[in-house]
C-alpha positions as CSV (number, residue, x, y, z in Angstrom):
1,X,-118.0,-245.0,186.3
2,X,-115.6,-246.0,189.3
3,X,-112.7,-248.1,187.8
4,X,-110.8,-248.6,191.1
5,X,-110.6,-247.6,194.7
6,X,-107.1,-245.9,196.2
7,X,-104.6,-248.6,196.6
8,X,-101.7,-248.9,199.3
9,X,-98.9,-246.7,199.1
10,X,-96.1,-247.6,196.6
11,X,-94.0,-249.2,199.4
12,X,-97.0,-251.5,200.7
13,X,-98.0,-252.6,196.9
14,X,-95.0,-254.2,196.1
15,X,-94.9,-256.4,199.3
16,X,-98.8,-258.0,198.5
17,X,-97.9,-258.4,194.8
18,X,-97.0,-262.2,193.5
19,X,-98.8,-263.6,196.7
20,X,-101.6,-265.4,196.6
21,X,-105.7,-263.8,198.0
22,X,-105.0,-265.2,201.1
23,X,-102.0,-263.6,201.9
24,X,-102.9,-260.4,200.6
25,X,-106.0,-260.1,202.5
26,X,-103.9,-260.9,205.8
27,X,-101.1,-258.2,204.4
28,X,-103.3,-255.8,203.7
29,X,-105.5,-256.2,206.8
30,X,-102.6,-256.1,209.1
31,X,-101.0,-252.9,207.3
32,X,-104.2,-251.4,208.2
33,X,-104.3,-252.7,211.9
34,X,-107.4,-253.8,211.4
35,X,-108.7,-257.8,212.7
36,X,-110.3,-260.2,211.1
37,X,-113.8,-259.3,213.2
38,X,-113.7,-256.0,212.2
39,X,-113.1,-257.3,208.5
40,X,-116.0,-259.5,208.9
41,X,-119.9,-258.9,208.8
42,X,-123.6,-260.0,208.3
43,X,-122.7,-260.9,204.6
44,X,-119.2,-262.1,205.6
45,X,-118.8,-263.9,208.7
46,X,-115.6,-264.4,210.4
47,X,-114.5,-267.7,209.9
48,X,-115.1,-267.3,205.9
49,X,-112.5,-264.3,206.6
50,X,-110.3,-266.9,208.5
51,X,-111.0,-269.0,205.3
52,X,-109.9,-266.8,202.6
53,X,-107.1,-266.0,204.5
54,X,-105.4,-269.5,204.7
55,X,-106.2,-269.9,201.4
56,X,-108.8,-273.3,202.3
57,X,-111.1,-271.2,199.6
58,X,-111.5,-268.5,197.7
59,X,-113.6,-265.9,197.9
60,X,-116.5,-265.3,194.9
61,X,-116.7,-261.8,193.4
62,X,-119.4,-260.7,195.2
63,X,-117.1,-261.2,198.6
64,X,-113.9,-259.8,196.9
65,X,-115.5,-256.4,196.4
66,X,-116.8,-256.3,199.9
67,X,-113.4,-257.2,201.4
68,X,-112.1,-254.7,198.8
69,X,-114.1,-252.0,199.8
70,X,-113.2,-252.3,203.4
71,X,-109.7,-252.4,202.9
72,X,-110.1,-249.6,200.4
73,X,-108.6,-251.1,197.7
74,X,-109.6,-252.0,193.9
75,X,-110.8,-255.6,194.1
76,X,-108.6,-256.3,190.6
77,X,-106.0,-255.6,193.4
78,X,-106.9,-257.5,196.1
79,X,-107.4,-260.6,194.0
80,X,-104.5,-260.6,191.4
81,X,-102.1,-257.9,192.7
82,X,-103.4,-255.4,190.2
83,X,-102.6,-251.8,190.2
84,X,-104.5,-249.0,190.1
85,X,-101.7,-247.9,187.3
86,X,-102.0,-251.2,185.7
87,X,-105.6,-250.7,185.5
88,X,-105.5,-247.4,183.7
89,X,-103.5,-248.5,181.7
90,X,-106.2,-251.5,180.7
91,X,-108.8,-248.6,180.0
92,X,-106.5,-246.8,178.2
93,X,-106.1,-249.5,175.7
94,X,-109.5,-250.6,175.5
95,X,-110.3,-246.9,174.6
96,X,-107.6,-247.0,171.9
97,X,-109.3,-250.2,170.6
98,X,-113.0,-248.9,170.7
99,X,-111.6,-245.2,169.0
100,X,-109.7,-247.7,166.4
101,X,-112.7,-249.6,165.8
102,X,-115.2,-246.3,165.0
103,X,-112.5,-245.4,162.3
104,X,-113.1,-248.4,160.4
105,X,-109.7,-249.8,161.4
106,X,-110.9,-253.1,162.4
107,X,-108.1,-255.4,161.9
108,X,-106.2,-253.3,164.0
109,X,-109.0,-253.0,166.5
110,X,-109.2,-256.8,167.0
111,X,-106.1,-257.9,167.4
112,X,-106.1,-255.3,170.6
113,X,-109.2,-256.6,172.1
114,X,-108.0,-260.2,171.8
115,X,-105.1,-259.1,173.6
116,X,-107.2,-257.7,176.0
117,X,-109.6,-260.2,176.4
118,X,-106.6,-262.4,177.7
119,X,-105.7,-260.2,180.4
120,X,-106.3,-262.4,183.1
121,X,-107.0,-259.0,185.2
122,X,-110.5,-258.7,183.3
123,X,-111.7,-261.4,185.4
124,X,-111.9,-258.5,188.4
125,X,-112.9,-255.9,186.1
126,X,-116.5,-257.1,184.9
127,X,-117.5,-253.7,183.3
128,X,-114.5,-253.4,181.7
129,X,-114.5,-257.3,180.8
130,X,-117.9,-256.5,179.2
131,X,-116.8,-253.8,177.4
132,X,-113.7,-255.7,175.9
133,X,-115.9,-258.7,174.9
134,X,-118.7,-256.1,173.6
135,X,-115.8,-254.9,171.1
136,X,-114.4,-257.5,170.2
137,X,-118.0,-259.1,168.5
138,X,-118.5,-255.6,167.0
139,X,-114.9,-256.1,164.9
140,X,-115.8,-259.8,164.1
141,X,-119.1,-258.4,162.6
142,X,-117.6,-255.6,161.1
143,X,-115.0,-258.4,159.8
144,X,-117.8,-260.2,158.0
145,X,-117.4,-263.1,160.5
146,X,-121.0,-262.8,162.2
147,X,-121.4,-266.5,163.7
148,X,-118.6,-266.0,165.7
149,X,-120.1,-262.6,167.0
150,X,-123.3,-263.7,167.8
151,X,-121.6,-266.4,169.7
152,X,-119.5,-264.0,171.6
153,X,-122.7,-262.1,172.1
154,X,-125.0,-264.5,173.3
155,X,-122.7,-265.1,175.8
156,X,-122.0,-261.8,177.0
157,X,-125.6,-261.3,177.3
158,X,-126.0,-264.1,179.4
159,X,-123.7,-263.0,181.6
160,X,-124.7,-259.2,182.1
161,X,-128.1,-261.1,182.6
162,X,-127.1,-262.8,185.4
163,X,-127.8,-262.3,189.2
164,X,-123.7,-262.4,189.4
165,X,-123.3,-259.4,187.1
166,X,-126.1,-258.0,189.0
167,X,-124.9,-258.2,192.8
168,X,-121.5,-257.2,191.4
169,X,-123.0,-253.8,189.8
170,X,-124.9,-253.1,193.2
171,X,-121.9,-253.3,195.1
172,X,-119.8,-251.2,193.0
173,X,-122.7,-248.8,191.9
174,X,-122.8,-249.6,188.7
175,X,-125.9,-250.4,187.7
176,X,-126.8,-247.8,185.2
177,X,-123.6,-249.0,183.3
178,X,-124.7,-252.9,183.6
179,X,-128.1,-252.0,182.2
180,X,-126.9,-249.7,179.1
181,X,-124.5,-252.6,177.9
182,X,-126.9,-255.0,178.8
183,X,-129.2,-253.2,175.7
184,X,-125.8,-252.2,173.3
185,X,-125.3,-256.1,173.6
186,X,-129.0,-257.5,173.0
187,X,-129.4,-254.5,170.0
188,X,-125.9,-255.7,168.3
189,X,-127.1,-260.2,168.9
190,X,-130.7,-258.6,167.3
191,X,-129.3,-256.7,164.6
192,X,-126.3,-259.5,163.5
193,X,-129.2,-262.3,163.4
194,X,-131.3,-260.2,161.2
195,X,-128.3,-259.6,159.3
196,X,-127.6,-263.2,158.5
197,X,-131.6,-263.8,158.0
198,X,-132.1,-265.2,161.0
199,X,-135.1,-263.6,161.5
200,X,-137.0,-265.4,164.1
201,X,-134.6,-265.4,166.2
202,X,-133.7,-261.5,165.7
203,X,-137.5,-261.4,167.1
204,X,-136.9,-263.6,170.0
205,X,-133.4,-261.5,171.0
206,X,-135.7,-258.0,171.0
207,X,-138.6,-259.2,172.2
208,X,-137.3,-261.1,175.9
209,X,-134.5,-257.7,175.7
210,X,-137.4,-255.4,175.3
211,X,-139.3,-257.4,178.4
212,X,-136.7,-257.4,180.5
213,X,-135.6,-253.0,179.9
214,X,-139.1,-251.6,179.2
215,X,-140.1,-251.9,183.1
216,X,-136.6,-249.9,184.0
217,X,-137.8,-247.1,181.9
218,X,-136.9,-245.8,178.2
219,X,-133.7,-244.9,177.0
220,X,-132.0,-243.8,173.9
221,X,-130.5,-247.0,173.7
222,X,-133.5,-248.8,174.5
223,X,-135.1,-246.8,171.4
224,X,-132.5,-248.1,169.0
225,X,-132.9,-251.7,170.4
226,X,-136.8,-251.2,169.5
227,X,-135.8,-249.8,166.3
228,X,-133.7,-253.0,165.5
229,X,-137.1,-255.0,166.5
230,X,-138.9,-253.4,164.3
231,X,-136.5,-253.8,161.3
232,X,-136.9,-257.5,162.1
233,X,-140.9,-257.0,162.1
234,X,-140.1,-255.8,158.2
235,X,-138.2,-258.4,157.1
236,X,-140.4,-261.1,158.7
237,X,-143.3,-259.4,156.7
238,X,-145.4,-258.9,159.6
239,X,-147.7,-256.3,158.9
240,X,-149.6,-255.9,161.6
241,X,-146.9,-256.0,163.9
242,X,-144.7,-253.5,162.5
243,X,-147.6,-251.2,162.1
244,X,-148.9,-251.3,165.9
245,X,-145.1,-251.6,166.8
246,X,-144.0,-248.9,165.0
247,X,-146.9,-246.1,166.2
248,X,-145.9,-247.7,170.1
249,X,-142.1,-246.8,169.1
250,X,-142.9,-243.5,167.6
251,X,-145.1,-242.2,171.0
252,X,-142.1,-243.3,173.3
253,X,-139.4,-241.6,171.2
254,X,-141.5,-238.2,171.1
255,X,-142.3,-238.6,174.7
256,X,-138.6,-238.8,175.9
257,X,-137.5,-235.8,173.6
258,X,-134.2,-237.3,172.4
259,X,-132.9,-236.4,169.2
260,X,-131.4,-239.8,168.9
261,X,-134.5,-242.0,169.8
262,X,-136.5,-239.8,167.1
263,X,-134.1,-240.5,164.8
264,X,-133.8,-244.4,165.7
265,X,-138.1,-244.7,165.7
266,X,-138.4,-242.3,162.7
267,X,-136.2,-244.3,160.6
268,X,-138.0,-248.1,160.8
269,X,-140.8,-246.2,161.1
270,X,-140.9,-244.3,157.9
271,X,-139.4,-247.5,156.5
272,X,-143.0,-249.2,157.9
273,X,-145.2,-246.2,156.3
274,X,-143.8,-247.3,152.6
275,X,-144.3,-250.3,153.0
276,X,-147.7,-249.7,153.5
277,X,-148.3,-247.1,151.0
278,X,-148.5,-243.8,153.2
279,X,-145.9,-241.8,151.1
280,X,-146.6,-238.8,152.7
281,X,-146.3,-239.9,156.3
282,X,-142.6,-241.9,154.9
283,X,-141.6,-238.8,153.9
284,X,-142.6,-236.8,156.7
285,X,-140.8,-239.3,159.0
286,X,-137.5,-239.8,156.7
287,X,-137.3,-235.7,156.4
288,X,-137.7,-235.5,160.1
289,X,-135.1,-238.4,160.8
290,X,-132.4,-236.9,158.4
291,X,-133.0,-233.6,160.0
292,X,-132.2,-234.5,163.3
293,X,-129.2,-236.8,162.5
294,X,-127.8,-233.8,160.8
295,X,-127.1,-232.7,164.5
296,X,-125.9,-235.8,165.2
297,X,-121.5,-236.3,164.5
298,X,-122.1,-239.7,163.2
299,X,-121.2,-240.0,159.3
300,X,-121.6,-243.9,159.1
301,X,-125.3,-243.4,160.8
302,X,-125.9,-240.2,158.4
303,X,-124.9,-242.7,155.2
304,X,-126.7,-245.6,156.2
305,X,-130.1,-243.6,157.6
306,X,-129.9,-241.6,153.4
307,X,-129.0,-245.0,151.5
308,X,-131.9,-246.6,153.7
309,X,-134.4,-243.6,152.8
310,X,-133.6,-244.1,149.3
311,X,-134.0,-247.2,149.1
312,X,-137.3,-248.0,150.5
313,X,-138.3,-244.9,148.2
314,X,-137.1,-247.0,145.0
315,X,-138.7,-249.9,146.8
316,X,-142.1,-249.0,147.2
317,X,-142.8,-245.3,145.5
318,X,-141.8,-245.9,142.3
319,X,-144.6,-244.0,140.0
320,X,-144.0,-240.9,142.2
321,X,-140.3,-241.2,142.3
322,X,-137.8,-237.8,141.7
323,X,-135.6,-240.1,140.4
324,X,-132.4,-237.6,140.2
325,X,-133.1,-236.8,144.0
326,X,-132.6,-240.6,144.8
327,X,-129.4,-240.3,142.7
328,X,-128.1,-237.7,144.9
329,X,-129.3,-239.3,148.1
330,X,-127.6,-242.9,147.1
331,X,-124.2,-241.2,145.6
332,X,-123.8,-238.9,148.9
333,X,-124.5,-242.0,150.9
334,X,-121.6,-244.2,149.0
335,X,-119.6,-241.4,149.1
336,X,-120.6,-241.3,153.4
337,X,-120.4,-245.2,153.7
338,X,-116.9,-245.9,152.2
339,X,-115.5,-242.9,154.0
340,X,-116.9,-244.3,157.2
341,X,-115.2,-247.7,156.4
342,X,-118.8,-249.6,156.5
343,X,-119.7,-253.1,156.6
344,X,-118.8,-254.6,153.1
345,X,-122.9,-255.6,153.0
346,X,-124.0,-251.9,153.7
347,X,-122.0,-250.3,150.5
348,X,-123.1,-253.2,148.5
349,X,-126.6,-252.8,149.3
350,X,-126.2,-249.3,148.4
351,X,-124.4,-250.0,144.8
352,X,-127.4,-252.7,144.0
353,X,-129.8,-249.6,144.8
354,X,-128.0,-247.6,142.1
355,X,-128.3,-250.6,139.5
356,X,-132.3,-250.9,141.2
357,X,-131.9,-246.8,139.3
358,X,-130.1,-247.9,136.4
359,X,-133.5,-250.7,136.2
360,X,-135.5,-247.6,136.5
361,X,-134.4,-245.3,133.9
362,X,-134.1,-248.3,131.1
363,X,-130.5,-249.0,131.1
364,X,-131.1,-252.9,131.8
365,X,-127.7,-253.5,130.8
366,X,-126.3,-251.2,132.5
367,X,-128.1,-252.1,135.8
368,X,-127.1,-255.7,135.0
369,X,-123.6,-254.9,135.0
370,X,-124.1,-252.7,138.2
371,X,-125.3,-255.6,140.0
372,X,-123.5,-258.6,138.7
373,X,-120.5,-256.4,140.0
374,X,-121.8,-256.1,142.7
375,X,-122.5,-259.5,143.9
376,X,-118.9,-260.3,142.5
377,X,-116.7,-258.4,144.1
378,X,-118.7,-258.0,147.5
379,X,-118.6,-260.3,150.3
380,X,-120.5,-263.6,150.4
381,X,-124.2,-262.2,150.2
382,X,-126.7,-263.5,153.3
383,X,-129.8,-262.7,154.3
384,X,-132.0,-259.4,153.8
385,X,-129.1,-257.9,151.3
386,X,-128.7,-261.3,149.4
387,X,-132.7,-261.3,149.0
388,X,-132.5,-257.7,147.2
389,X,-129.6,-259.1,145.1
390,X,-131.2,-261.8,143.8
391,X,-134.1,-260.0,143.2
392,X,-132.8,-257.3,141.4
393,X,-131.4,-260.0,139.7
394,X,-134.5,-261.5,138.4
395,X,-135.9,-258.2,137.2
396,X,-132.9,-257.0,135.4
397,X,-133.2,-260.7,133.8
398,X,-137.1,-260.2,133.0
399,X,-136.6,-257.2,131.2
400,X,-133.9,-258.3,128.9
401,X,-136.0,-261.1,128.4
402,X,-133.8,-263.7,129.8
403,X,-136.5,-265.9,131.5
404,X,-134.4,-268.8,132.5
405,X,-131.5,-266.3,134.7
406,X,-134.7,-264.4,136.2
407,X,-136.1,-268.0,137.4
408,X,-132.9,-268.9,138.7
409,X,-132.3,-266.0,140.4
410,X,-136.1,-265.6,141.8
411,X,-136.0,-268.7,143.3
412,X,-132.7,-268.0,144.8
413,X,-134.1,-265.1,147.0
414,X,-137.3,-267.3,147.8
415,X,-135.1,-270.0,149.4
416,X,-133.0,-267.5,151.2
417,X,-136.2,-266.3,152.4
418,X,-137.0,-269.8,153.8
419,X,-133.8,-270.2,155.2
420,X,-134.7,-267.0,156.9
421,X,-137.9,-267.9,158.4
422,X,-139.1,-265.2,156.8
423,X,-142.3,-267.3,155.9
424,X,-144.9,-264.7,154.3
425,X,-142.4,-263.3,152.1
426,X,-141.3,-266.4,151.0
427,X,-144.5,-267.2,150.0
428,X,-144.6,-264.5,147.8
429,X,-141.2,-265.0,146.4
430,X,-142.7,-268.5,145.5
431,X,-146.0,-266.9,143.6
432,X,-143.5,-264.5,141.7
433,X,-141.4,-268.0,140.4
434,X,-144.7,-269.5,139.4
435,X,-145.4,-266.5,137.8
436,X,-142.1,-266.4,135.5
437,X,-142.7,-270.0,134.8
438,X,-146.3,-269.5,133.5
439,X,-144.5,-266.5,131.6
440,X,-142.4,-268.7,129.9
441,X,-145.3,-271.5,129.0
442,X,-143.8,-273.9,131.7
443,X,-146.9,-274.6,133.9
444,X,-145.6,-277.8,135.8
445,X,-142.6,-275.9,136.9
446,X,-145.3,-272.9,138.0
447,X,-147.6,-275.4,139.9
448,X,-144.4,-277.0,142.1
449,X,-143.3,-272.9,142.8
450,X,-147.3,-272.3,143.7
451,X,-147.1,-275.4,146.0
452,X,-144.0,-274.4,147.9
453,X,-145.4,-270.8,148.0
454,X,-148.6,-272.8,150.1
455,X,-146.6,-274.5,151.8
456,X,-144.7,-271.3,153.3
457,X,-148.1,-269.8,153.7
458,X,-149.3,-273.0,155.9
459,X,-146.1,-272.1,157.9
């Protein structure tokens, strides 16, 4: 990636800094004896150059990197006096934030890219500017503060949409780059929507994202973005979806021979075969996915692909379940998580799969205490993880035989499931309400739950 073009020497710097684009565009011109026609050009004329230079306008970004390029200079430089040293020093600090930020120090990390987000220098730097924004959503999520990031996101993926952003990567041959976090940015706005159980609009994010990259050719990144899609496709409950999507995901993966794209299609994948009932192909998939991450240096993604695995396994294969391999898979992927620093939600989802055990191996109580813990001490529970809390909820409830908790709590994770568009599932979270009604010889409440579960259905 080119961060800046050779500046003046010392001497010359310090005579164009503190003055205004005009005046260094006529300084630095006239230090390289150069004129304004021979500064000028098709995509520049001559009296826009005459322009700039008396300060009547200034020029957009597009023109700053040209005039940059021809005085052979770094357009952060040309328009604010910015040194090359100044600016590497900028991308020494963003690297400190990022590195800061994979550690799990995120307080730390976002109170740097604030700072740098207020550089007023970023305004010449648009990679770099993307880069600084890009972190500074990732530490809001990681902060538990998701609105704001997908605000920050959506945003930024305007932006690195836009023809500007565009023109500006052409001219400084950075178009590769552009494209890459144009993806990182769509996957994170997909993935912190589904997170918050906005599901529908976690679709809409992948989908136009996956439009707009798939004709540029496949990527690892653009794997893991699909991957992200897909994990919306299973929490919208749309079967036939995920199941075309996921085969279409696989074939691309395989075909571009990337450990990390197999990993990122095996995982959703294998997630999509439970679901479904193919336990052989799940495990075939969630084998092959932990395989190949083993090659992988990425602990968090290690912890979270093991505590998924397991958990779909709990989930859906529970008469064929080695339930002390599922212990050791979900205690080795705390153990990964917490040393990884990992979202709040992520180790809680993983401690309400070991109560999910508990359930499993008839220690109700026990599982109950797992989970009301859980929910207590954890972060304030949205979405996908707050619909597996409640639930668990209702099942630990139901099998100590307190009807009136399980109700509450069913209904609970139907209404989040509402909230999250996520319509078919609702419905059945409705039927499994009217179900514990009619349990407990309360048939008006059960026709009211069967009603909403229609309604949802009509939806």
């Amino acid at each position: 990636m080119i961060r800046a073009s050779l500046q003046p020497t010392a001497s010359r710097e310090y005579n164009v800094i503190g003055k205004s684009v005009g005046e260094r565009l006529q300084a630095l011109r006239q230090q390289r004896d150069m004129t304004v026609p021979q500064l000028s050009g098709p995509e520049l004329p001559e009296e826009e150059v005459k322009a700039i230079e008396r300060d009547v306008r200034d020029p957009d970004a597009a023109e700053l990197r040209i005039l940059a390029e021809r005085l052979d200079c770094s357009p952060a430089f040309l328009g604010q006096g910015i040194t090359d040293r100044q600016v590497a020093v900028l991308y020494s600090r963003t690297d400190r934030a990022e590195a800061a930020l994979r550690a799990g120090e995120v307080r730390k990390a976002g109170q740097e890219l604030a700072r740098l987000g207020a550089e007023p220098a970023l305004g010449f730097l648009p990679d770099l500017r993307r880069r600084v924004g890009y972190g500074s959503a990732l530490a809001l999520e990681a902060a538990d503060n998701r609105p704001a990031a997908i605000e920050q996101l959506r945003t930024l993926l305007e932006e690195a949409c836009s023809v500007r952003a565009e023109t500006a990567a052409a001219l400084a041959d950075t178009e590769v780059e552009l494209r890459e976090q144009r993806i990182s940015i769509a996957l994170a706005l997909c993935r912190c929507h589904c997170e918050v159980g906005e599901v529908q609009a976690a679709v809409q994010v992948g989908e136009e994202a996956l439009e707009r990259e798939e004709p540029l050719g496949w990527t690892d990144r653009l794997v893991e973005l699909a991957s992200t899609l897909l994990a919306a496709y299973i929490e919208r409950g749309d079967r036939e979806r995920m199941t075309q999507f996921a085969t279409e995901l696989l074939e691309e993966a395989d075909r571009i021979r990337s450990p990390r794209a197999i990993v990122a299609a095996s995982w959703n994948s294998a997630i999509v075969a439970h679901i479904l009932g193919d336990l052989l192909e799940a495990d075939h998939l969630s084998n092959r996915a932990m395989r190949l991450q083993a090659t992988l240096d990425d602990p968090l993604a290690a912890g979270r692909l093991r505590m998924c695995m397991a958990e779909y396994a709990l989930q859906h294969a529970p008469e064929d379940l080695d339930i002390e391999k599922i212990d050791r898979m979900l205690t080795t992927a705390y153990g990964e998580l917490t040393a990884a620093s990992a979202h709040p939600s992520d180790i809680a989802s993983c401690l309400l799969s070991l109560a999910r055990l508990d359930l499993l191996r008839g220690r109700p109580d026990r599982a109950l205490d797992r989970g009301l813990k859980t929910v207590e001490q954890g972060v304030e529970l949205v979405g996908p993880v707050a619909v597996e809390a409640h639930q668990l909820l209702a099942q630990i409830y139901q099998a100590l035989g307190r009807v009136e908790e399980a109700v509450a709590a069913q209904t609970e994770a139907a209404r989040e499931l509402e909230r999250m568009e996520a319509l078919r599932r609702a419905s059945e979270a409705w039927i499994a309400v009217a179900d514990l009604y009619d349990g407990a010889g309360r048939p008006e409440q059960g026709h009211a739950a069967l009603r909403r579960a229609l309604a949802c259905a009509a939806l």
